[in-house]
N, C-alpha and C positions, 0 to 999 in steps of 0.2 A: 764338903762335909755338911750335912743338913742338921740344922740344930734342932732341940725337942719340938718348939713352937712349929717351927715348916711339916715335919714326920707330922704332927699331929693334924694340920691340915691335909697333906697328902693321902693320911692313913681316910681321911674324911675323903675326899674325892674319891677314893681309889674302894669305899664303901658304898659311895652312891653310884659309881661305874658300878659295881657287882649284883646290886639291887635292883637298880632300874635298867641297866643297859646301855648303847651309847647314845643311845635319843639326848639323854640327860647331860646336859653339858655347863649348870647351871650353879656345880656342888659346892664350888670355891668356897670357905669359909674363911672370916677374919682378913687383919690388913695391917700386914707389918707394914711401919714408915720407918725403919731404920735404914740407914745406909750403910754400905759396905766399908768396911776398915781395913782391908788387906791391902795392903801395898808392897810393890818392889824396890831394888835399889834405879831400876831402868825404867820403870812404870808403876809411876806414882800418880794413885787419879785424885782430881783436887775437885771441887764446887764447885762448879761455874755456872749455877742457878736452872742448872737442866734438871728434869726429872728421872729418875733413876727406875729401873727396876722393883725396888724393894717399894717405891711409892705403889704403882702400876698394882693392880688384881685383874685385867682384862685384859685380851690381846691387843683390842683396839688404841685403850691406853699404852701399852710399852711399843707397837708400835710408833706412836704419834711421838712417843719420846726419844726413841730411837733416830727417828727424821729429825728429829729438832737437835739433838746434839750430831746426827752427822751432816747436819748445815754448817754446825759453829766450827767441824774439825775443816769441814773444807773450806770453809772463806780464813782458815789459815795458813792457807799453802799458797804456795805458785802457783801461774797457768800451768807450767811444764811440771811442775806435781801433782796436781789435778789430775794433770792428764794420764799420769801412770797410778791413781790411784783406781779409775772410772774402769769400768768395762761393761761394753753390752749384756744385757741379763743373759741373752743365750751366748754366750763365748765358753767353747768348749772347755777353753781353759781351765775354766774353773774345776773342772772333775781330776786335771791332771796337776793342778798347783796346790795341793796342799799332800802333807805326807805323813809317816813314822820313823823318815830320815833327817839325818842333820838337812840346813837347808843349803850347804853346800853340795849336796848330793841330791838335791832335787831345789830347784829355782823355783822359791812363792811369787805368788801374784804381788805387786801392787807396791807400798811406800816400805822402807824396815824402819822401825819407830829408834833404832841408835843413830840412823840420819836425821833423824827431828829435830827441832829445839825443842823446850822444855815446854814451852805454850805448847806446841803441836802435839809431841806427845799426849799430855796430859789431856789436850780433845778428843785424840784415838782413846783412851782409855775412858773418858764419860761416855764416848757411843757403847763401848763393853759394858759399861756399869747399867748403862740405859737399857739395853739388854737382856741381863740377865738378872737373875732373883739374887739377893743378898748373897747367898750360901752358894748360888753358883759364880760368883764372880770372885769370893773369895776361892773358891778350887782352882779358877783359871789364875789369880795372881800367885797361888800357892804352887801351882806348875810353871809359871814363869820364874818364880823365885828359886823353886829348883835347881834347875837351868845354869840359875847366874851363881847359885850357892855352889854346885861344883866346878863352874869356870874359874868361881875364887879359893875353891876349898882342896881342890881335887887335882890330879896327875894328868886326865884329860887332856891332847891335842887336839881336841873339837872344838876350835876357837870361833867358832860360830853359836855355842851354848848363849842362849840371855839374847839372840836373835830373832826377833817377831815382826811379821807384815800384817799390816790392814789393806785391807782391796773389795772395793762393792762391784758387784756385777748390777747393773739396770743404775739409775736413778734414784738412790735414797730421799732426795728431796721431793719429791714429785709424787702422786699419786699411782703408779704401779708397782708391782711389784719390784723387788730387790733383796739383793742376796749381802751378807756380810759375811767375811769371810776373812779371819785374822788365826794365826799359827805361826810355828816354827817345829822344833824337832818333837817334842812330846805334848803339842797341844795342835790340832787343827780342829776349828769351827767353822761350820758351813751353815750358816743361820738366814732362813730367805723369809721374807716377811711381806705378808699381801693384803694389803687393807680393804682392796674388793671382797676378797673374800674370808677376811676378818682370819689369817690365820696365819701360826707358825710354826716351820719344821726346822728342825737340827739334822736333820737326816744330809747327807753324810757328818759326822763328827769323830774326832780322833780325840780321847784323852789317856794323858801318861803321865807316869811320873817316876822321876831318878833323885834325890833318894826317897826313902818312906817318911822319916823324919827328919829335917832338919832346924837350925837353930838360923831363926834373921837376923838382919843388921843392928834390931832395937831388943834382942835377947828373947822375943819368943820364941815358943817352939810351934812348930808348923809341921803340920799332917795330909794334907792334901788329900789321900784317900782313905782317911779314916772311915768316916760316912759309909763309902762304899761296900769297903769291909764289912762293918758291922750292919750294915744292911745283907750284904751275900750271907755271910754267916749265921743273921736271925732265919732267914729263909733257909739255908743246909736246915738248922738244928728244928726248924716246925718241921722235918720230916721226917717220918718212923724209918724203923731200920733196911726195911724192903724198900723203904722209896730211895732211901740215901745208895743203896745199892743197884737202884736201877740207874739213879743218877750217875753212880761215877764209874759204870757200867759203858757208857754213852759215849759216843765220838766227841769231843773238843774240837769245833771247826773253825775259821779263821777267815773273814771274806775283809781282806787287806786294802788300804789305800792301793787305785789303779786296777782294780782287779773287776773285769764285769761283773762275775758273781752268778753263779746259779739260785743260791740259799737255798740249796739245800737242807731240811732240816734231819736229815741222819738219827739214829739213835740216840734214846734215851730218856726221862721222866716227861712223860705227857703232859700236859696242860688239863686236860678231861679226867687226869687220876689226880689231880689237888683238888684238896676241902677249899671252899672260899676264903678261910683264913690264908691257907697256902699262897693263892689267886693275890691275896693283897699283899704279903709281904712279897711275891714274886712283880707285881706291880710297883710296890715302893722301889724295889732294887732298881727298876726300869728307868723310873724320874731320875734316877741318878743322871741320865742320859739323853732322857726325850722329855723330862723338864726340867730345863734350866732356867726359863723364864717365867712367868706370871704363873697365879693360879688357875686361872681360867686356860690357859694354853696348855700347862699341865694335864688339868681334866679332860682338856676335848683329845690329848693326845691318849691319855690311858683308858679311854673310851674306843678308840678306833682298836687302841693294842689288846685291850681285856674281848673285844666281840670276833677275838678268832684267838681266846687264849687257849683253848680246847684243843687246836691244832698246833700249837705250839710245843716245842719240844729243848729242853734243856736238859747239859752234860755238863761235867764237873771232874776234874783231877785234879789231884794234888793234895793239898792239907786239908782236916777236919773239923779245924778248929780255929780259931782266930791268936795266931802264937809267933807273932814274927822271929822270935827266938829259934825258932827251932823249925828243920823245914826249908824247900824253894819255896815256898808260895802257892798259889791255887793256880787254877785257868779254867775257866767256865765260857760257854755258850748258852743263847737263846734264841732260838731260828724260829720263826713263825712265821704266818702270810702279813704280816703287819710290822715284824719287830727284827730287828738283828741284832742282836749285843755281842759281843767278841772279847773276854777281858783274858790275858795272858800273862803268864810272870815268865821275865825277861833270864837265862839264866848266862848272865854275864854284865861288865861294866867297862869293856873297852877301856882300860886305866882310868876310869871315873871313881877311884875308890879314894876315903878318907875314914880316916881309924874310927872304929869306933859308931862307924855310920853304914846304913843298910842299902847297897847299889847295885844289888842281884837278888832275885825271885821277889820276895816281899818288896824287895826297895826298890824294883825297875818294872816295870809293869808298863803294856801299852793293850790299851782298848779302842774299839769302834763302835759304832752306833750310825747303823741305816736299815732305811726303812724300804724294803722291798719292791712297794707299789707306788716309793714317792719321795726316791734322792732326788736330791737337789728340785723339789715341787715338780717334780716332771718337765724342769724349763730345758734339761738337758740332756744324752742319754753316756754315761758314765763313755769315757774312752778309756780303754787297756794300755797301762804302762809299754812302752817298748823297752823294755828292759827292767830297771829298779822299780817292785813298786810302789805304787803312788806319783809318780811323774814318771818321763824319761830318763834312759841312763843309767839300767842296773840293773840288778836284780833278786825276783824274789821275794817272797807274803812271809808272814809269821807263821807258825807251826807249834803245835807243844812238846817240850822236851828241845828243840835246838831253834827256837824263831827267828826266823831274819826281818827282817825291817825295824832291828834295836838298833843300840849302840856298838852293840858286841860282833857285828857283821861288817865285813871287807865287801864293797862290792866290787866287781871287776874292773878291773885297772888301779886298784887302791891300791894305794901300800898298805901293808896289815900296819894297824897301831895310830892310821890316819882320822881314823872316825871317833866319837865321843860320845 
């Protein structure tokens, strides 16, 4: 969820993208130093004098903090945990270990933070925090909390909910590049980060979330994709009647954990028929996805996305209006030469349901975010599920109107009623 102060920076870069072009990479304005206050009952991040994201306004900065706190996570482990958390930067792996499945239906890479102790943990979660911007680290612990909100609240025999792995590919400590890469069932990040050449991508990232609202351990209430919403939906409503009707006119297409992927951009509201207003609230929507860390990373990413926003093409089903009461939910695409967004409402909860609480269309939702010319920084080239996907073992992408890769899908050889 992005709060007024972050929008109103964003809105500022994603101004001087539109003005100047992507030369400008310079726009970043302002400098939150707060830190992140989300926590879970399983991953709770504590202080341990690293710098955080929410310090950081430069790539170069949140990298440097990134290295520094996944020094302190690793000289907390074993050799023989080291060693399953490391992998070579090109290890194909990495395209096939993270998912939209439970992670008993697809095997992550690397440590699962319920094997930790409490120290260790709480190291893997300052590299998260070191990471990402305030606002996105609180969405990531808001979908972890999720997770463990219906493992404890809910009918669910997906007794793998509230399971999350951390695993770098390359050398975090070191000067080359390196990838982080921590998920379980409704969140995968693929975050690879290059200090030569000062930069970083999300490109593949999965986020989800089951329910919409929920209630935490210390009586807040938690939303996780509020932000997103009310961002999709400032964008629906800046469009007149003929564009909302080309809009949801348009195919909804879905390029899934595992899936090569053509990106094709198919039918629907062009990028060359939005006013520049359009351009930036269709811009903000993006940072949902391709910034979650600093401002600077931010801008140079809505800079490469905004100078082929003309080719780009988004579609839209489902609701009109932002009403979780009433309705499944949306599903929208954004396919461009630069951009892929994917967001889908789930319509099912595989016994994930608790009274009173939203855990289909509105409430189960799973989205992607890659980038055409540059998953995983080109260290790797995607490999195709053999079966399920997003790893091996099953089968099957999201769709609108019946998606697989939720909760709500049996995959083959499953007992129906096994999944979460």
């Amino acid at each position: 969820m992005l709060t007024s102060k972050t929008k109103k920076r964003l809105l500022s870069a994603a101004a001087c993208v539109l003005v100047s072009g992507p030369l400008l990479t310079g726009c970043a304005t302002g400098t939150d130093t707060t830190t992140a206050s989300a926590s879970t009952s399983s991953a709770t991040a504590t202080s341990t004098g690293s710098a955080d994201s929410a310090d950081a306004t430069t790539t170069s900065e949140t990298i440097s903090s990134v290295s520094t706190a996944a020094e302190a996570f690793l000289a907390t482990l074993s050799d023989e945990q080291r060693e399953a958390v490391l992998y070579d930067y090109d290890d194909e792996t990495k395209t096939t270990s993270w998912s939209n499945f439970p992670v008993t239906f697809v095997d992550r890479a690397g440590l699962n933070l319920n094997d930790l102790t409490d120290e260790q943990r709480d190291a893997a979660m300052e590299v998260l925090e070191a990471l990402l911007s305030e606002e996105g680290y609180e969405t990531v612990t808001g979908i972890v909390g999720g997770d463990e909100y219906l493992l404890e609240n809910s009918s669910t025999t997906e007794t793998s909910l509230g399971q999350y792995y951390i695993a770098f590919f390359g050398d975090p400590t070191g000067e080359s590049a390196y990838e982080v890469q921590f998920g379980g069932h409704h969140l995968g990040i693929n975050a690879t980060l290059d200090a030569a050449s000062d930069a970083i991508t999300f490109a593949p990232t999965h986020l989800g979330v089951q329910p919409a609202v929920y209630t935490d351990e210390e009586g807040n209430k938690v939303q996780p994709f509020d932000g997103i919403y009310t961002d999709a939906f400032a964008f629906f409503d800046s469009l007149t009647e003929e564009q909302q009707a080309t809009l949801t006119s348009g195919d909804v297409s879905m390029c899934a954990p595992g899936d090569t992927c053509d990106f094709a951009t198919g039918s629907g509201l062009t990028g060359a028929d939005l006013t520049d207003e359009q351009k930036r609230l269709l811009l903000e929507l993006i940072a949902n996805w391709a910034g979650m860390a600093d401002e600077e990373t931010t801008a140079d990413a809505l800079a490469e996305i905004e100078a082929t926003l003309d080719d780009t093409v988004v579609a839209w089903s489902g609701e009109t209006s932002y009403d979780m009461s009433t309705g499944e939910g949306i599903s929208f695409s954004v396919s461009g030469p630069n951009v892929y967004v994917a967001f889908q409402a789930q319509q099912g909860s595989a016994g994930a349901d608790v009274d009173g609480v939203s855990t289909s269309g509105w409430g189960h939702v799973h989205t992607i975010y890659r980038d055409p010319t540059n998953d995983y920084a080109n260290s790797v080239t995607q490999q195709e599920a053999s079966g399920m996907s997003g790893g091996p073992g099953g089968g099957g992408g999201m769709s609108p109107g019946g998606p697989a890769g939720d909760a709500g899908d049996t995959p083959p050889g499953a007992a129906p009623g096994s999944e979460g």
